[in-house]
Every structure is written in C-alpha cells, then in structure tokens.
N, C-alpha and C positions, 0 to 999 in steps of 0.2 A: 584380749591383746590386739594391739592396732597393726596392721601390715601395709608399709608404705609402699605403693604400686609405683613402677618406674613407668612412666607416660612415653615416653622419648623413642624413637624407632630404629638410634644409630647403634654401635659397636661402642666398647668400650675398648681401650688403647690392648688391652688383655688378648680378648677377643680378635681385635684386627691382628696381634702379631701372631696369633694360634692360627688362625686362616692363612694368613702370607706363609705361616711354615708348612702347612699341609700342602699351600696351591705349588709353593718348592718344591716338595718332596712328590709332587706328582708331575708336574715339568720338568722335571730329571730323569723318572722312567719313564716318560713319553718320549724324553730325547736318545733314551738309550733302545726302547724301541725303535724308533723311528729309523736310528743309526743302523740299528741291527737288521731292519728292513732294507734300509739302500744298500748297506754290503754283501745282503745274501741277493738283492736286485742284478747289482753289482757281478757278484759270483758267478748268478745265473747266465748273464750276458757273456761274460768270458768266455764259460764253460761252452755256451751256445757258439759261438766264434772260431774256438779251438772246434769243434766236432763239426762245425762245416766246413773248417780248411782242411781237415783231416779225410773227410767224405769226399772233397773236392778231390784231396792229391790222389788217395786209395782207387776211385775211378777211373782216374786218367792212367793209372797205373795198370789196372786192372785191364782197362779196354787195348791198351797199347801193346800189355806184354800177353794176351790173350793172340793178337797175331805175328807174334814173334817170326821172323825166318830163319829157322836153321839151316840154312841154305846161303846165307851172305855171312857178314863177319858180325861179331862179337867183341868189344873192348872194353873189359870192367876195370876200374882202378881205386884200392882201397889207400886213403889219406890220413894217416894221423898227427894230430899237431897236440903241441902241450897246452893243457888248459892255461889261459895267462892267470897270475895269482889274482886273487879278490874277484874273478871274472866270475860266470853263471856256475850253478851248479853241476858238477860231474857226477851226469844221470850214472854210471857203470864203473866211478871210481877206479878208474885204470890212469888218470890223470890227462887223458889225452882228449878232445874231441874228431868225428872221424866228419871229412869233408867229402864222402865218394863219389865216383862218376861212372855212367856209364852208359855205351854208345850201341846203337841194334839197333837193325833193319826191321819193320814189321809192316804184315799186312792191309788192308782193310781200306776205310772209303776217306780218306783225307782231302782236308783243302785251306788254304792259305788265310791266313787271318788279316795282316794287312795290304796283299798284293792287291793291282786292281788293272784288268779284272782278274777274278777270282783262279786261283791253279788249284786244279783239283788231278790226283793221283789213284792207286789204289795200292802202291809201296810207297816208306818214306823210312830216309834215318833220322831216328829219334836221340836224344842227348839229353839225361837228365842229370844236374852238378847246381853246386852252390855257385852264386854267379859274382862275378866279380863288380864295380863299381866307378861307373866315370869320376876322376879325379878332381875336387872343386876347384884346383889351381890350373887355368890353362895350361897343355903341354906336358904335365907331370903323366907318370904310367896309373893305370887303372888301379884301385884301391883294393887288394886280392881278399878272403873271405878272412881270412883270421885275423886280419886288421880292419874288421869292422864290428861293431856291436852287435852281440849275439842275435839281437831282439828286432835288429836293423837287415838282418841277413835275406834274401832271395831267392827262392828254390825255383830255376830253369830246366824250361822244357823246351830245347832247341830241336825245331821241325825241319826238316829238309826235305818237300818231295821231290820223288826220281820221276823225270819228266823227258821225252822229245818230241811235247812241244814246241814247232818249229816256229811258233811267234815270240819268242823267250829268247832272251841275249843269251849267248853263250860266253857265262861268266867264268866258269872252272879252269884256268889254263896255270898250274900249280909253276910251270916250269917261267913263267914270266909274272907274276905278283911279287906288290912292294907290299910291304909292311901291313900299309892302310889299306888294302886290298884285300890282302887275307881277313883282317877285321872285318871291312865291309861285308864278304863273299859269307865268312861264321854268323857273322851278328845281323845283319838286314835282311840279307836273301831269304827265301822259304824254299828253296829249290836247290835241285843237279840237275843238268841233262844230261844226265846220265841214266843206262842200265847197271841192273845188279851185274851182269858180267863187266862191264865195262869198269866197276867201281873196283870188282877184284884184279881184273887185270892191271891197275895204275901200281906203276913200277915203287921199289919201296923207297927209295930215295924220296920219291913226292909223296908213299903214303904215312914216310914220319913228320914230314913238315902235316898234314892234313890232321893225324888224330894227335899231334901235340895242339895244335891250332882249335879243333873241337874241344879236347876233353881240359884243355890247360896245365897239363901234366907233358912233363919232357918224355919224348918215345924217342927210345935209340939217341940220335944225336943229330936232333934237328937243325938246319939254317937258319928257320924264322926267329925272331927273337922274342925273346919272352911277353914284352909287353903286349903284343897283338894276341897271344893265346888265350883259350876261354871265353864264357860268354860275359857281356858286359853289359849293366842293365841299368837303363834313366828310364825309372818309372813315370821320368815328365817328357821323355823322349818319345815318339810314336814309333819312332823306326828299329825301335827295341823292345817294346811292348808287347811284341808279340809271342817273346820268350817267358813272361812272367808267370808261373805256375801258381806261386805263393808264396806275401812276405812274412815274417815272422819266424822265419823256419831256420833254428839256430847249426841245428847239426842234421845231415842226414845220412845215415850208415846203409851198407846195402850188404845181408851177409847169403851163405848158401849153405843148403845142408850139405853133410859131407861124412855121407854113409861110412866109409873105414872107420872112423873115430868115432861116429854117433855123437856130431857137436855143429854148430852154426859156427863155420868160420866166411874170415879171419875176426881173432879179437888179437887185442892189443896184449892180454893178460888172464890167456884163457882161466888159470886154476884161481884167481883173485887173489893172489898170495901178495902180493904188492912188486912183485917183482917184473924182468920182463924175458926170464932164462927160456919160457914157455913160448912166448911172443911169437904170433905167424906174420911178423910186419920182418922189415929187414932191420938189423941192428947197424947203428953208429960203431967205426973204429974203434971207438973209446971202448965199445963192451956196455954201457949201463947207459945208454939212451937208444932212441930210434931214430934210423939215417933221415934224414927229412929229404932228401934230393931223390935217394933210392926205394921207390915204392911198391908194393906186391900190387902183380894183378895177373889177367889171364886175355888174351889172343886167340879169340875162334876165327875159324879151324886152321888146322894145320893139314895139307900143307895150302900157302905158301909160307907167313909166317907167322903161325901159331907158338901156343907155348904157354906155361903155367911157371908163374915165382912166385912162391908162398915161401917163407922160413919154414924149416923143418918137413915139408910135403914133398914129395917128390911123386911126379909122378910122367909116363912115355911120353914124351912130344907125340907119337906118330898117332896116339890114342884120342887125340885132341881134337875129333872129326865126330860127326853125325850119329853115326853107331855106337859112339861112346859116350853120347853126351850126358847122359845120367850120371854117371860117375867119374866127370869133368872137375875135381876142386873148383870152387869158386861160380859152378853154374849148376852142375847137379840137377837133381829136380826137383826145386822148391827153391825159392829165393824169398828172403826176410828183408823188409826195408823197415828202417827205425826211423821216427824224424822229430823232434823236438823243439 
C-alpha cells in the first residue's frame, strides 16, 4: 500500500480554526485573571488607605484625649440627621447618620501648624466635628455636612493654644466681633490668650455665642448667626488646612459607657426595633421623628453651667463635677468613637 506524504509545513483551514479557538479560550482566562488580579490590587490598596486613615485618626485621638483636663470644660454634642433616600449605606440601621462633636481642653506639648513663627503651648482646646464647606457661589452660607457627599465629607481637628504670649494679637474680644470675625478667630487662628481660669470665667452670654460658634450646634440662644458657626474647610485654602484631620470620613459618632444601664449611649434606637419610643436623642412635637434644632448633649462641670439632656436619663446637675466624672452620662469612663 502506497502512503502519500504531505511535504508542505502550513495548517490546514481545520487546524488554523482549532488553534484560534484554544488561543480564545485561553485569552479569556488570562483576562479574567488578570481582571481578578487588578481588583484584588485594587482591594488591597483601599483596604491599605482605609487602615492608614483610621491609624491616622485613632492616634490623634489617643494622644489628645490621653491629656484630657478635667479641670476646664467639656462640651459633647450628639447629632442625628435622616439618611437621605438612595444615599450611602445605614452602617446601624436606625435610619439616621450621627454628625457628633466635641470640644476639651487637653494637656501636653502642642504647636501651631500654620502660624509663623511657630506657637507652641503646653494646654490647648481641641474640637473634633464633621466640618462644613466654602460655598462655590460667592456670598452664598458655607455647605453644612448633610448636604454634602458622604465620600466628600471632612473630619476636623480644630486646635486652639491657650497662650500669653505677649507678641500675639489679641484677637478674643467676644463682646465687639462681626460676623467674619467670629469665622476668622474659629477657622484661622490656632490660639487664645487666654488662661484655663480666664476661659472659665467669660460670662455666659459670650460663652454661647463661643461654643455655638466652635462646635456649629445652637447653645442656649446665641447672637451670632448661623452662618459663621462651625469649622469650614478649603482643602485648596492654606488658612484652613490646618484643621483637616481626614477626608473621606462619612459619619462620625462619639458614644460613652454608661454604667446604670450597661449600654454605649446615646443611639438613636437602642433595642433595633425600628422604632424611636426608646431613643436617647430628643423627640420632634410630632411624636415619630427626632427634633433636628433640639439636640442631646452634656456641659462639664457644673457649676457654672453644666448639665446633662439625654432623653429618658436623668440625672443631678450638681453631680456633673470632678468626683463624679465616672458616672457622668455621656463621659463616664470610656468613650467609643465610630467613623465611616
């Protein structure tokens, strides 16, 4: 039998479409590795990003509320506002996001980031709040935090040292500031000259315009008007850059143990029942929302004008001092921050 040998070195049309379907079917799991490699790259990098800003915040938090003075004042203020619909995730499904703040004196070796030259202290009040947002329409009021994009949001660390030194303006004069004065003195300055006595003795009438002006939350029944309250932050500004802790930071809660009950208050909905009958926030007239103008918080010490509103807690004003701080609602001893 004769066996005709194929001389020729190409492919036959057979052959070439069997190879094009293997070299497919291998250029597709190469792309879906390859895919699967950038997204866990990807992942990795996030993940790396999120756990330095969180290292970043936990330290400053750590080193600051490490020299705490219980000896000056204390002004926590817990904020809840309604998730807007389709908006981020409701990490705690209470429907609310919490915007807190809070204001304390603390020890230790501070100094001025963009003054020049340099102020250094070894007291300072500290201010840590979600920060508000220069308005891109000249003239218009600063862009407040629940009307901004979660992912856009700013967590401020507003420094103030307590200073006399005598080469430093003396800028604090509550009883003659306009408007844009107040702003400038919260949002530029890094100083007081002032002492911790000095700071307690300012009469209350100027210490509501002061911690509404700080913390951006109404105390009592301030003069200043809202717009200038709170801190406000252009990350392409220099003269406010000095308050920027970290962007990204959607929500951040600041809660306290609270020994009687054996619970982290305030929540919006302690028992998760969907309701808010439990709620240590204040209620709206209506009965079935939370007042937004009227918010819980706590005033150390008393006297002069201390004091605890939490829904449903009740507890002595005159207990609201040094000797009692452990068992202070809202300060206790242990404090939980959340931030997202």
């Amino acid at each position: 039998m004769k066996h005709k040998l194929r001389n020729n070195n190409g492919f036959t049309l057979i052959e070439l479409m069997v190879a094009m379907g293997i070299l497919a079917m291998v250029m597709a799991l190469a792309s879906i590795v390859f895919r699967v490699s950038i997204n866990a790259h990807r992942t990795a990098l996030a993940n790396a990003e999120i756990m330095q800003k969180v290292r970043a915040i936990t330290d400053q938090l750590n080193a600051d509320f490490k020299g705490l003075n219980k000896d000056s004042e204390i002004f926590m203020v817990w904020v809840a506002r309604p998730v807007a619909p389709g908006g981020r995730t409701d990490n705690d499904s209470d429907g609310y996001e919490r915007f807190d703040r809070v204001v304390f004196f603390a020890d230790g070796d501070f100094q001025s980031h963009g003054a020049s030259p340099t102020i250094r202290g070894n007291t300072a009040r500290i201010c840590y709040m979600l920060a508000k947002k220069p308005s891109p329409v000249p003239g218009q009021p600063p862009i407040k935090v629940d009307a901004q994009k979660a992912e856009q949001r700013i967590l401020a660390r507003n420094q103030h040292i307590m200073t006399d030194d005598p080469t430093l303006a003396d800028f604090l004069d509550p009883n003659n500031f306009t408007g844009s004065q107040w702003r400038e003195w919260n949002n530029r300055y890094e100083y007081d000259k002032l002492s911790l006595e000095q700071w307690k003795r300012i009469p209350f009438d100027s210490k509501k315009n002061i911690l509404s002006v700080i913390t951006g939350i109404k105390f009592d029944v301030p003069t200043v008007a809202e717009d200038f309250w709170g801190c406000s932050i252009d990350p392409a500004d220099p003269d406010s850059i000095h308050m920027l802790l970290c962007e990204g930071v959607a929500e951040f809660k600041i809660q306290s143990w609270y020994d009687a009950q054996q619970r982290w208050i305030p929540e919006v909905d302690p028992d998760r029942d969907g309701t808010l009958a439990d709620t240590d926030f204040i209620m709206a007239p209506s009965g079935n929302a939370l007042d937004l103008e009227a918010v819980p918080g706590v005033l150390y010490p008393y006297p002069p004008h201390g004091g605890v509103l939490i829904r449903n807690i009740s507890y002595p004003r005159d207990q609201v001092d040094k000797a009692h701080f452990n068992e202070i609602p809202g300060l206790g001893r242990a404090l939980k921050f959340t931030f997202t």
